[in-house]
C-alpha positions as CSV (number, residue, x, y, z in Angstrom):
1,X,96.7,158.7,-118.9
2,X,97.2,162.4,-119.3
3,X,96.2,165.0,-116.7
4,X,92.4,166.7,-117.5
5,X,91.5,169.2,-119.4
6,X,91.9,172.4,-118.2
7,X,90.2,175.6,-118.3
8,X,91.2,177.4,-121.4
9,X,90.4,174.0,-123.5
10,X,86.9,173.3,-122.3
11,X,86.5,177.1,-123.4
12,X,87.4,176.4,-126.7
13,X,85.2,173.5,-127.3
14,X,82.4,175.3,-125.6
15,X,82.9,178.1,-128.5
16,X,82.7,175.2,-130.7
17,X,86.5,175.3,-132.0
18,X,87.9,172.0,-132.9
19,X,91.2,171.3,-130.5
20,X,93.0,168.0,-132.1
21,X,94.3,167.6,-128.6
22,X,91.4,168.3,-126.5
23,X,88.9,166.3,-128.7
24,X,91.5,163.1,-128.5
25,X,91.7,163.4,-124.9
26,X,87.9,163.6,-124.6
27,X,87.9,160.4,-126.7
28,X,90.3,158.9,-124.1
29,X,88.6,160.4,-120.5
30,X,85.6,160.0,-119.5
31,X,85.8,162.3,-116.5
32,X,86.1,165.2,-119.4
33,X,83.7,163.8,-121.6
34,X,81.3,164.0,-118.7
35,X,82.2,167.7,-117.7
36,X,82.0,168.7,-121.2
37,X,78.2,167.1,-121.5
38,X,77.6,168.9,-118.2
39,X,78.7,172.6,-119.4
40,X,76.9,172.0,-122.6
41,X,73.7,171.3,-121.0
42,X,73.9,174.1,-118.5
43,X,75.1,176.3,-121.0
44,X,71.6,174.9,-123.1
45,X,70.0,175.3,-120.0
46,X,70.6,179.5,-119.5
47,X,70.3,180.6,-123.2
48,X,66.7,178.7,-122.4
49,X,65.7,180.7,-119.4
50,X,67.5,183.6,-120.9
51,X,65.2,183.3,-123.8
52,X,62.1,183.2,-121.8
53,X,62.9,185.6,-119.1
54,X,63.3,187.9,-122.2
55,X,60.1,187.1,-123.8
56,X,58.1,187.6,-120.1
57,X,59.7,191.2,-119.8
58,X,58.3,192.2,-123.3
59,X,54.9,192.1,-121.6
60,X,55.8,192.9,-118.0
61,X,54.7,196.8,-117.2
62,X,57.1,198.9,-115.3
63,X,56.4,199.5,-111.6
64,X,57.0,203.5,-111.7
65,X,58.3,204.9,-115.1
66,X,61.7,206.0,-115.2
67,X,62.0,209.8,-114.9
68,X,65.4,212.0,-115.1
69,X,65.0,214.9,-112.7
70,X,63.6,217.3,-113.4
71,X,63.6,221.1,-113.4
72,X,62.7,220.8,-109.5
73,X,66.1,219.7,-108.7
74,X,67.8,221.1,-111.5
75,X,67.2,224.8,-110.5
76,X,68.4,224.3,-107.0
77,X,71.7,223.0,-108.0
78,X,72.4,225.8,-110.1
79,X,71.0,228.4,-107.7
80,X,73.8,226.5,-104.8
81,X,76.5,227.1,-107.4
82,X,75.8,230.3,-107.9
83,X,75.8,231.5,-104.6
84,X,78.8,229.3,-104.0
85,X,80.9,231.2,-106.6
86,X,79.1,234.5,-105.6
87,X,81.2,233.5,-102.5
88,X,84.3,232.1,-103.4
89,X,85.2,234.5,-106.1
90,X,85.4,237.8,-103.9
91,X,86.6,235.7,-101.0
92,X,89.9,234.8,-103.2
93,X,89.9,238.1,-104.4
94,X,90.3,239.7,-101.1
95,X,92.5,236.8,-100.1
96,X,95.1,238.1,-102.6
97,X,94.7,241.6,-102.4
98,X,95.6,240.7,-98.6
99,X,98.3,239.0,-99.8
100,X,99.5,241.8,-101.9
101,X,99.2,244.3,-98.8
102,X,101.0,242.2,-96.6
103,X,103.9,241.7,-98.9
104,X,103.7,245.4,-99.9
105,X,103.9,246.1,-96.0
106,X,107.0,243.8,-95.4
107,X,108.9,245.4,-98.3
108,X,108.4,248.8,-97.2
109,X,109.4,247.9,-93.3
110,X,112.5,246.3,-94.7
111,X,113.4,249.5,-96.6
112,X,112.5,251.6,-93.6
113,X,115.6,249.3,-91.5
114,X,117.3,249.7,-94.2
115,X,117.0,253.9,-94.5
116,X,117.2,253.5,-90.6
117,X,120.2,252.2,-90.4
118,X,122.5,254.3,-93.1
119,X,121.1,257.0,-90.7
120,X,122.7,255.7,-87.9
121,X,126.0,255.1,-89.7
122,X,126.3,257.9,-90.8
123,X,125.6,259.8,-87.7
124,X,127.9,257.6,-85.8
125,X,131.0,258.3,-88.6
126,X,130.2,261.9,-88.1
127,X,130.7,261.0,-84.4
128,X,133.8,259.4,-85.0
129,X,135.0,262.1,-87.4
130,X,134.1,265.3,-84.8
131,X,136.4,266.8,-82.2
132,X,134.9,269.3,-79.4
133,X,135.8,272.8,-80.1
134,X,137.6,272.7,-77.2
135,X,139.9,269.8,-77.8
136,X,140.7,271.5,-81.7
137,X,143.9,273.2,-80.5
138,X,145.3,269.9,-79.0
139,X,144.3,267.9,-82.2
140,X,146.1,270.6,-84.1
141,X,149.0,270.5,-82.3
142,X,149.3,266.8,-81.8
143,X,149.0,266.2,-85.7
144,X,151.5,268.2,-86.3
145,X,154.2,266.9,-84.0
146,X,153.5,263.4,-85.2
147,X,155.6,262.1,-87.3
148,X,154.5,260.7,-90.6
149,X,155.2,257.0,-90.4
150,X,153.7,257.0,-86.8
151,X,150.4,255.4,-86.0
152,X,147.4,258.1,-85.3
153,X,145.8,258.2,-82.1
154,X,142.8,258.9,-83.3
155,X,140.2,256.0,-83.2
């Protein structure tokens, strides 16, 4: 004998579709033949009490009627969004114009090291490049008794 019926098929002959294979099995097995009969009488069974508990709630009064809310709690929920963009707006707004300040405040120390330190370059080259009045007549002298090819002393 073959193996039972399964899901899918007893769907199909529920719906009322004719199977060949499924309705000569359920000519052949009686344990299918019997589930079959029992899902068509439960089925029978439901569209029964469906019917009737439809019919009873034609009559039947609602406990409370069904309200939407109303302007009560509408009004508060836009009065809590304003305020909350009355809040949020400026609060972003002054969170970027601090934003803005603080970058603005970084690039203008950054050039300030910058202009600080040519300064100090060029004072310390001017450093490098003056001789005391003093020491003028040996420099004078001591360039000019160098020869040309000769490393300067001068560092």
């Amino acid at each position: 004998m073959n193996a039972h019926l399964n899901d899918e098929a007893f769907a199909a002959l529920l719906a009322g579709e004719q199977v060949e294979s499924a309705t000569h099995h359920l000519t052949l097995c009686a344990h299918c033949r019997q589930e079959l009969t029992s899902a068509r009488l439960a089925l029978g069974q439901l569209r029964i009490a469906s019917i009737d508990w439809s019919e009873a709630q034609q009559f039947a009064r609602p406990v409370a009627p069904a309200q939407s809310p109303g302007m009560a709690w509408r009004m508060p929920r836009f009065a809590l969004a304003g305020i909350a963009l009355a809040v949020l707006i400026p609060s972003a707004w002054f969170a970027h114009l601090e934003q803005r300040e603080a970058a603005q405040r970084t690039a203008a120390t950054l050039a300030d090291h910058t202009r600080d330190d040519q300064l100090l370059n060029a004072v310390r080259r001017e450093l490098a490049e003056e001789v005391a009045p003093s020491m003028q007549p040996l420099m004078i002298d001591q360039t000019a008794t160098q020869p040309e090819d000769a490393p300067s002393q001068q560092e």
